[in-house]
VODRENTOR-497657 format. One record per residue (C-alpha): residue number from 1; residue in one letter; x, y, z. Coordinates in steps of 0.5 Angstrom, whole numbers, padded with zeros to 4 digits, m for minus. Layout:
N
REC  num  residuo     c1     c2     c3
REC  NUM        a      X      Y      Z
...
// end
This chain:
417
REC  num  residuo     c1     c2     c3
REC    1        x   0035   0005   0048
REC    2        x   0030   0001   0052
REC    3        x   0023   0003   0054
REC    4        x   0023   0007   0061
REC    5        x   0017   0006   0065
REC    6        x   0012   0011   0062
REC    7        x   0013   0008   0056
REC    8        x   0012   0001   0059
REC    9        x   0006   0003   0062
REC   10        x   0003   0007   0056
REC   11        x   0006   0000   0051
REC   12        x   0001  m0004   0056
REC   13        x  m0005   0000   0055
REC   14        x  m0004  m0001   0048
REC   15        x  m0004  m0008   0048
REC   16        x  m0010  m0008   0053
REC   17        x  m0014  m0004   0047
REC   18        x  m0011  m0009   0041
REC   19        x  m0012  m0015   0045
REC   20        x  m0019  m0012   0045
REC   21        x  m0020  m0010   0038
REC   22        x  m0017  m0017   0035
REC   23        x  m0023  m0022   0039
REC   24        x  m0029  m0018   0037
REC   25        x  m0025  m0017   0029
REC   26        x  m0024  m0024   0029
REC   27        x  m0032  m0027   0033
REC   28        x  m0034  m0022   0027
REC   29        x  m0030  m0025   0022
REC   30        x  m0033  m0032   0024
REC   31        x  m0040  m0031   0025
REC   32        x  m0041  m0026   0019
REC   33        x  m0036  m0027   0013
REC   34        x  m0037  m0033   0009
REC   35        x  m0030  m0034   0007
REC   36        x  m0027  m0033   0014
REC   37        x  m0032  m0039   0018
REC   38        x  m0029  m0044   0013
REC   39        x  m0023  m0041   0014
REC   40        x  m0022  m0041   0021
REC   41        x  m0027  m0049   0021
REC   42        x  m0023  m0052   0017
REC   43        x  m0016  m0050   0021
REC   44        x  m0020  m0052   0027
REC   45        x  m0019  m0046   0031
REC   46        x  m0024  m0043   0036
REC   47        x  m0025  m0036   0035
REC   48        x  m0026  m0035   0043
REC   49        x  m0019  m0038   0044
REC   50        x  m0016  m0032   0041
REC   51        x  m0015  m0027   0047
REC   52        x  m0009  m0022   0044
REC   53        x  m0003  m0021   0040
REC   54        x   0000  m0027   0043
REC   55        x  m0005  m0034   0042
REC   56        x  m0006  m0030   0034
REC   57        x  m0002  m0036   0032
REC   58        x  m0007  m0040   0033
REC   59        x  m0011  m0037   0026
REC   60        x  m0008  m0039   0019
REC   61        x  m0004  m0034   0014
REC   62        x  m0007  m0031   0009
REC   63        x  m0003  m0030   0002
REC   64        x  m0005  m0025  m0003
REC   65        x  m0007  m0031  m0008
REC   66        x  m0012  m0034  m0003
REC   67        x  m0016  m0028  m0002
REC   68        x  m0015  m0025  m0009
REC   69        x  m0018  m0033  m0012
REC   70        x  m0024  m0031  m0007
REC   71        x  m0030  m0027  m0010
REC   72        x  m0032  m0021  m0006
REC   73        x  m0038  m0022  m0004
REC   74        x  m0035  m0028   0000
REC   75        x  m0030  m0024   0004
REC   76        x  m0036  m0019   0005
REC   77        x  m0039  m0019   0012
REC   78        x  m0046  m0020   0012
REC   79        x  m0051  m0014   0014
REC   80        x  m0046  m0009   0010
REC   81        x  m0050  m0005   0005
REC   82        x  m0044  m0005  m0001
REC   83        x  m0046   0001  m0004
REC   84        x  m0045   0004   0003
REC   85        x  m0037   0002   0002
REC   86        x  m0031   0005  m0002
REC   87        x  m0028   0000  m0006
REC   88        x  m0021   0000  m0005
REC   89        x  m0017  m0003  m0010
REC   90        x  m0009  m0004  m0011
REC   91        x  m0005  m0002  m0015
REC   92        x  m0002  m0009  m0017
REC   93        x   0004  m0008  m0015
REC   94        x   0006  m0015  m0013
REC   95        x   0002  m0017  m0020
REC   96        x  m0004  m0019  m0016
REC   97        x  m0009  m0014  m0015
REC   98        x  m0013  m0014  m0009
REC   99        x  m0021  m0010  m0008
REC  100        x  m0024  m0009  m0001
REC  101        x  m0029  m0005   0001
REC  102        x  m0028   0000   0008
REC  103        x  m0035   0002   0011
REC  104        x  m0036   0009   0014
REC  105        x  m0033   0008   0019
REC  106        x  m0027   0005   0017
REC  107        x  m0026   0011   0013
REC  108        x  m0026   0016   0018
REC  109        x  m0021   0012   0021
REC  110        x  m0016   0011   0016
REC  111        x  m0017   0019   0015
REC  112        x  m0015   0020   0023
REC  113        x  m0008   0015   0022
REC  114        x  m0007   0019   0018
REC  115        x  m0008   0026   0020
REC  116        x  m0004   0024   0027
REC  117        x   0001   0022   0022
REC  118        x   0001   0029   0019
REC  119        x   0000   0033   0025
REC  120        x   0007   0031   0027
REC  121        x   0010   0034   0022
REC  122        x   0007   0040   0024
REC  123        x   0002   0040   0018
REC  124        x  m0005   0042   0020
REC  125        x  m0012   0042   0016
REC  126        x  m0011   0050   0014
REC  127        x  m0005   0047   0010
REC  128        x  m0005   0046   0002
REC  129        x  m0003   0038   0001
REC  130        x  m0002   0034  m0006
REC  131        x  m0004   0027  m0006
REC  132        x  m0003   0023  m0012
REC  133        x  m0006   0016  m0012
REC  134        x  m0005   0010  m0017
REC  135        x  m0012   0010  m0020
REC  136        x  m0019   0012  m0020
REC  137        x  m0021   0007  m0015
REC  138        x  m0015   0007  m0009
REC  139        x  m0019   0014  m0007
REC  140        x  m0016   0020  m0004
REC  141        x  m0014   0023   0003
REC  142        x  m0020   0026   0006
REC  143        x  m0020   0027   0014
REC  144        x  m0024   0034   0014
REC  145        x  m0031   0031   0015
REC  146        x  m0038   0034   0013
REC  147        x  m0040   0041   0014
REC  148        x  m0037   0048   0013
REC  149        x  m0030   0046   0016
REC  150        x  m0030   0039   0012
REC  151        x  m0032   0044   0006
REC  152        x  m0026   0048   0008
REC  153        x  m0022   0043   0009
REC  154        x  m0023   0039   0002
REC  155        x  m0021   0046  m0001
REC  156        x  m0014   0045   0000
REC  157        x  m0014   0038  m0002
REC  158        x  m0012   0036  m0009
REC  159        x  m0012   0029  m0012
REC  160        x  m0007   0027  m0018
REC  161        x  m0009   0021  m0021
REC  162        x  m0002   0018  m0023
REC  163        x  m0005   0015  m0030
REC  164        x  m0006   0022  m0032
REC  165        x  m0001   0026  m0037
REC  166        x   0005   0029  m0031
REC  167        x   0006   0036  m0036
REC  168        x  m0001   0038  m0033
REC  169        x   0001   0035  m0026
REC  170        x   0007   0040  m0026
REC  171        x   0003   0045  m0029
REC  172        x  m0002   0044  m0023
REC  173        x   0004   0043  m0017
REC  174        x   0007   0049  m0020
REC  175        x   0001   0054  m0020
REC  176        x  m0003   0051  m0013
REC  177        x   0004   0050  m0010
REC  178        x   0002   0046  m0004
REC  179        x   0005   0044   0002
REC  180        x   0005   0037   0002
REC  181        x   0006   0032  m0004
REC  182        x   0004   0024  m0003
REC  183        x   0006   0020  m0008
REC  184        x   0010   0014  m0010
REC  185        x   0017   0014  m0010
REC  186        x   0017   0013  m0017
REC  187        x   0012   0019  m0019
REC  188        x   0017   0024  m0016
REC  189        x   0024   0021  m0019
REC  190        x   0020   0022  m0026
REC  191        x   0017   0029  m0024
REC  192        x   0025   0031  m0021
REC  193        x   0027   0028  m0028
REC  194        x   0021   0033  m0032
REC  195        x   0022   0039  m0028
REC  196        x   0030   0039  m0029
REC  197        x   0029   0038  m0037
REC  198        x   0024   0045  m0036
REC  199        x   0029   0047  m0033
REC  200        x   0023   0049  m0027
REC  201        x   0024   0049  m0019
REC  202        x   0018   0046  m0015
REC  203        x   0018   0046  m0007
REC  204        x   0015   0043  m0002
REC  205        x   0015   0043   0006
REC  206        x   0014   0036   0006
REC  207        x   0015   0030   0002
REC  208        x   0011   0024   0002
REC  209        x   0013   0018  m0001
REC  210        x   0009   0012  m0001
REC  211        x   0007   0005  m0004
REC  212        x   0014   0003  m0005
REC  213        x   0020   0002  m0003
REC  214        x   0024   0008  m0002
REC  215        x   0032   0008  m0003
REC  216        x   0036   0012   0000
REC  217        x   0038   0016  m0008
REC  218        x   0032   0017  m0008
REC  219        x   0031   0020  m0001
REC  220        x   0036   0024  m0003
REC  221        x   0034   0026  m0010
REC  222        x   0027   0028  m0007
REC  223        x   0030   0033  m0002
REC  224        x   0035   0035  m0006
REC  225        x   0030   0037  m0012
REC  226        x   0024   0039  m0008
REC  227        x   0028   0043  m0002
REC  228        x   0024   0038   0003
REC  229        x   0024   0035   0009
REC  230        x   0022   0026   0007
REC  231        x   0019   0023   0011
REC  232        x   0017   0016   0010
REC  233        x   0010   0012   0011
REC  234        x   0008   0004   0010
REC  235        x   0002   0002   0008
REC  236        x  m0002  m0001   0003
REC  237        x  m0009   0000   0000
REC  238        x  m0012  m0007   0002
REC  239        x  m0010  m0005   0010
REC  240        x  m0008   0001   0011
REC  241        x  m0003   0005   0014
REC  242        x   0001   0002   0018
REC  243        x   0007   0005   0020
REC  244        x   0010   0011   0018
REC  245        x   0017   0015   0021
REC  246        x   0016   0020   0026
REC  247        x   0021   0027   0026
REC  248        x   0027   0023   0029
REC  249        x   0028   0018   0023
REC  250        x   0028   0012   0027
REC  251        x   0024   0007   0025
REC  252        x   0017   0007   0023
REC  253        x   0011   0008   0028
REC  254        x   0006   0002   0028
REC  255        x  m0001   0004   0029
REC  256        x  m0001  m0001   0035
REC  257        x  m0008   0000   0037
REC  258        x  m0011   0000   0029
REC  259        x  m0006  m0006   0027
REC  260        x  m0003  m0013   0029
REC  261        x   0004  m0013   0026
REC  262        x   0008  m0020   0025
REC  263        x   0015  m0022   0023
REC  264        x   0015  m0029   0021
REC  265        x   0018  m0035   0017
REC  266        x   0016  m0041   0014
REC  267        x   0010  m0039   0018
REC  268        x   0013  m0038   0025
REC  269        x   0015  m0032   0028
REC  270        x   0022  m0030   0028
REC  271        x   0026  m0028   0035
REC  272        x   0026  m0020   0036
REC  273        x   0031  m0016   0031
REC  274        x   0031  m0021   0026
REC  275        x   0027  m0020   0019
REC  276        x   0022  m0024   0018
REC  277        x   0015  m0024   0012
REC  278        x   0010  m0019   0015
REC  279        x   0003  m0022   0017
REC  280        x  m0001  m0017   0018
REC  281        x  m0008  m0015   0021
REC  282        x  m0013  m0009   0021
REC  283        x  m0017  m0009   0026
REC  284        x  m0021  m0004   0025
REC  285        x  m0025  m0005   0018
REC  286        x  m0031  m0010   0019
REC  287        x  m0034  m0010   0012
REC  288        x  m0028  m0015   0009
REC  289        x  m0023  m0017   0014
REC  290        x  m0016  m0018   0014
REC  291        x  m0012  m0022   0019
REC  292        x  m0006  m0025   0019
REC  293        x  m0005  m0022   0012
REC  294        x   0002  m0024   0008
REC  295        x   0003  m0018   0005
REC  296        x   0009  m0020   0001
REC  297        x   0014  m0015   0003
REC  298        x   0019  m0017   0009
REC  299        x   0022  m0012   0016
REC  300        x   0025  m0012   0023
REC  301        x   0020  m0011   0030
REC  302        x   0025  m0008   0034
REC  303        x   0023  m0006   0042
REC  304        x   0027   0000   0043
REC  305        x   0025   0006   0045
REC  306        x   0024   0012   0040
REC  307        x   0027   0019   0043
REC  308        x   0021   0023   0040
REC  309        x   0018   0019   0047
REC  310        x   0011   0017   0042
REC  311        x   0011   0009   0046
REC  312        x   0009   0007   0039
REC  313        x   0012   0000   0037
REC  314        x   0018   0000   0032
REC  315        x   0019  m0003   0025
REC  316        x   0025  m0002   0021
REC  317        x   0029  m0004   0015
REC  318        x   0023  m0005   0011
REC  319        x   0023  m0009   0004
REC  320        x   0018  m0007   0000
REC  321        x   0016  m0006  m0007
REC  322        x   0019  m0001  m0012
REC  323        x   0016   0000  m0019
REC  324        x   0020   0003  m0026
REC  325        x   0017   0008  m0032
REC  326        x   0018   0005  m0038
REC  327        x   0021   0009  m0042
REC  328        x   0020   0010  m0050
REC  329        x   0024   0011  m0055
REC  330        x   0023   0019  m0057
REC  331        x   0025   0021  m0049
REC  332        x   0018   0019  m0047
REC  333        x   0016   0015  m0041
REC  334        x   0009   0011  m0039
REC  335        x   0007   0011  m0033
REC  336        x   0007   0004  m0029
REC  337        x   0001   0006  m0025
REC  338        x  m0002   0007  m0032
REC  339        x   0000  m0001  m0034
REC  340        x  m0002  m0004  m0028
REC  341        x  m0009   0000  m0029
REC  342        x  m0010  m0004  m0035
REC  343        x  m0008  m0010  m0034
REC  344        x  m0013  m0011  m0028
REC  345        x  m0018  m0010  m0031
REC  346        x  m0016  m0016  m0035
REC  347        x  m0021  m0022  m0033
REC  348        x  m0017  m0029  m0032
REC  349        x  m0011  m0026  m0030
REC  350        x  m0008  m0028  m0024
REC  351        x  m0001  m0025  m0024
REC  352        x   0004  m0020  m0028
REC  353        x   0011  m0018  m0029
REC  354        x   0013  m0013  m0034
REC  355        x   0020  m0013  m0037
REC  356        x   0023  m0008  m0040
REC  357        x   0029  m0010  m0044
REC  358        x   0035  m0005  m0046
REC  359        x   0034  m0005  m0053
REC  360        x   0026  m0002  m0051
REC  361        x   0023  m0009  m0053
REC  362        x   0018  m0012  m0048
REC  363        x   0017  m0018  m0045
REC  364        x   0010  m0019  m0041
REC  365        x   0010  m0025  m0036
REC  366        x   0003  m0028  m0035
REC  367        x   0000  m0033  m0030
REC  368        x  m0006  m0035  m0033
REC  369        x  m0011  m0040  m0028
REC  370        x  m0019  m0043  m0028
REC  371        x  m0021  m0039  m0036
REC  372        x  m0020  m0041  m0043
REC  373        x  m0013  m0037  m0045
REC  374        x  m0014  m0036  m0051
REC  375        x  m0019  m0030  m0049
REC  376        x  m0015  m0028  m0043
REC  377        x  m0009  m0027  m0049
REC  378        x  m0014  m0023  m0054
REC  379        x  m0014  m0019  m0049
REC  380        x  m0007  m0018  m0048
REC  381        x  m0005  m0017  m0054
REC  382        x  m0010  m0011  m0054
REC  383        x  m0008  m0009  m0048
REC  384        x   0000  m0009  m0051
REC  385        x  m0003  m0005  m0057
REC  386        x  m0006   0000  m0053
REC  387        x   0000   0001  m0047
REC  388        x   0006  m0001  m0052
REC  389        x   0004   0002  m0059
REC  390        x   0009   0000  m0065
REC  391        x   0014  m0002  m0059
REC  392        x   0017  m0009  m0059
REC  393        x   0013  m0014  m0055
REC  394        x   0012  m0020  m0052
REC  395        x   0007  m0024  m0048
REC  396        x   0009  m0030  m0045
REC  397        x   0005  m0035  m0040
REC  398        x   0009  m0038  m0035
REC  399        x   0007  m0042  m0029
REC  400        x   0011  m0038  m0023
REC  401        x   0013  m0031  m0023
REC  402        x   0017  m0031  m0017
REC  403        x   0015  m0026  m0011
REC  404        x   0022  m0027  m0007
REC  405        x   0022  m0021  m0002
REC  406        x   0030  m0022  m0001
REC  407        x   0030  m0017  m0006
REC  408        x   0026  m0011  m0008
REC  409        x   0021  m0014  m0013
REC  410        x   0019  m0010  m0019
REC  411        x   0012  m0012  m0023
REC  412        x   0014  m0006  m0026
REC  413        x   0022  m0007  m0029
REC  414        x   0025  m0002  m0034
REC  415        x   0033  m0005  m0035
REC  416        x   0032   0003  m0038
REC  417        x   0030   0007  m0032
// end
């Protein structure tokens, strides 16, 4: 279906807004932030010749390994109080975490996308909601602000920390009984597979995958086991969220006004309804930029009108990244979320892949740059102990660990799971 009238004329105004939103980001990026005005001098841009989505080519692409090899300090902008700001760090899903800092007022924006995408499903602040986030540092969903309404508002908030111990998550899910449940795909397959083995019943009126690929087994599974209506969102903890799927199922919305989202190959774009690597930029964070940021994960942007009549852009067939529990010889499981929490805070290592093999042994694939290895494996080994225990395990350095998205990559792979 194409765009009627209305929904063109709703399209441009949001363009307007974006083209807006993308000059001052990218004159802020340059006169404030170390790491940009190189980057941006070095490629011979003027960043007054940035004047909407269109002429965005003209900047280079940034990859993760580019960011995460940049210190901080120099990819934070000048005159923001880094106390001030939440660190947001991600997960290592692609085994290359990422850590940024979100002011005040990004913050709230995150919040407010959020809350728009929680209204559509009929979700509303005096609503209980579950949001289980991959680690101390991801921070939680907050929309409710100060005061006495915000106080009322966090009350039916809870947050799991998914490195936590999941018999006591159940227990807390099944006394709290929230409306709503945020969490990996991979969180709620393992919850499914413990509640049937209880022999438990938990329900939610909607379910929230995020932070990975979601599958069409999985999709179901969640349903089926949780009674709920799925909907789907994407998103990251170094941009934000993205994109999420409205009631009618038929793609997922892109925040158009809050983000640019490019479908590329070999660093060009492809045509309309082909896939492509997404480049992303948010453009409503000024603390630490991101623009035109190789996620990792591949899509399709389609122009074709949403029947929910929204006139927000579509994006579908998303390839994102999936993770596995590793399982353990007596039936127990270890959280993925909890061996990429450790292994970050590995210094000097610059990418990851863990492997399960059937036999349970596992085999941990390093990329180690700029340090003495020696340290960086110490440590690993400790860190192998602390995770694996008396489980067979191996710790091999090699110099690519391949990120391909045309397949769904795991950091995180069980042949067990």
């Amino acid at each position: 279906m194409r765009l009627q009238r209305s929904q063109w004329k709703r399209r441009d105004q949001l363009a307007e807004a974006q083209g807006r939103r993308l000059r001052e980001l990218v004159n802020h990026a340059y006169r404030n932030v170390p790491f940009y005005h190189e980057l941006f001098r070095e490629a011979g841009v003027d960043p007054d010749s940035i004047t909407g989505a269109a002429s965005i080519r003209k900047l280079p692409i940034l990859t993760k390994e580019r960011v995460r090899s940049t210190p901080l300090k120099q990819r934070t902008a000048a005159g923001f109080d880094e106390s001030c700001c939440m660190p947001r760090s991600t997960s290592g899903s692609t085994g290359i975490p990422i850590t940024v800092l979100e002011e005040p007022r990004a913050k709230s924006h995150r919040a407010a996308l959020h809350l728009r995408r929680l209204w559509a499903y009929g979700m509303r602040p005096t609503h209980t909601l579950c949001n289980a986030i991959p680690n101390v540092n991801a921070g939680g969903l907050t929309f409710g602000g100060a005061g006495l309404w915000g106080s009322v508002v966090r009350r039916k908030i809870k947050t799991l920390v998914l490195t936590g111990d999941l018999n006591e998550q159940i227990d807390l899910i099944f006394k709290w009984k929230p409306d709503v449940i945020i969490a990996a795909p991979s969180y709620f397959r393992d919850l499914a597979s413990l509640i049937e083995e209880k022999g438990r019943r938990i329900s939610f009126k909607v379910a929230l995958p995020t932070g990975e690929m979601l599958d069409p087994p999985t999709r179901k599974l969640i349903g089926d086991t949780f009674h709920s209506e799925v909907y789907d969102f994407y998103g990251a903890t170094e941009l934000g969220g993205v994109a999420w799927e409205c009631p009618t199922h038929n793609g997922y919305h892109i925040n158009y006004e809050s983000f640019v989202v490019e479908c590329v190959r070999d660093g060009e774009p492809v045509a309309e309804g082909e896939p492509g690597d997404l480049c992303i930029s948010n453009l409503y964070r000024k603390a630490t930029p991101m623009i035109r940021y190789l996620i990792g994960d591949a899509a399709t942007l389609v122009d074709d009108d949403c029947p929910c009549g929204r006139g927000l852009p579509l994006v579908k067939d998303i390839q994102g990244r999936v993770v596995d529990f590793i399982k353990t010889p007596d039936g127990g499981s270890i959280s993925p979320y909890m061996i990429m929490f450790v292994l970050e805070s590995v210094s000097g290592l610059a990418q990851y892949k863990v492997i399960q093999r059937s036999d349970y042994s596992i085999e941990l694939l390093v990329r180690i740059v700029d340090c003495e290895v020696e340290p960086v494996l110490q440590s690993l080994r400790q860190h192998c102990k602390q995770l694996f225990g008396n489980m067979p395990h191996e710790i091999r350095i090699v110099g690519r660990i391949e990120t391909s998205t045309a397949q769904k990559y795991r950091v995180v792979e069980s042949d067990l799971a």
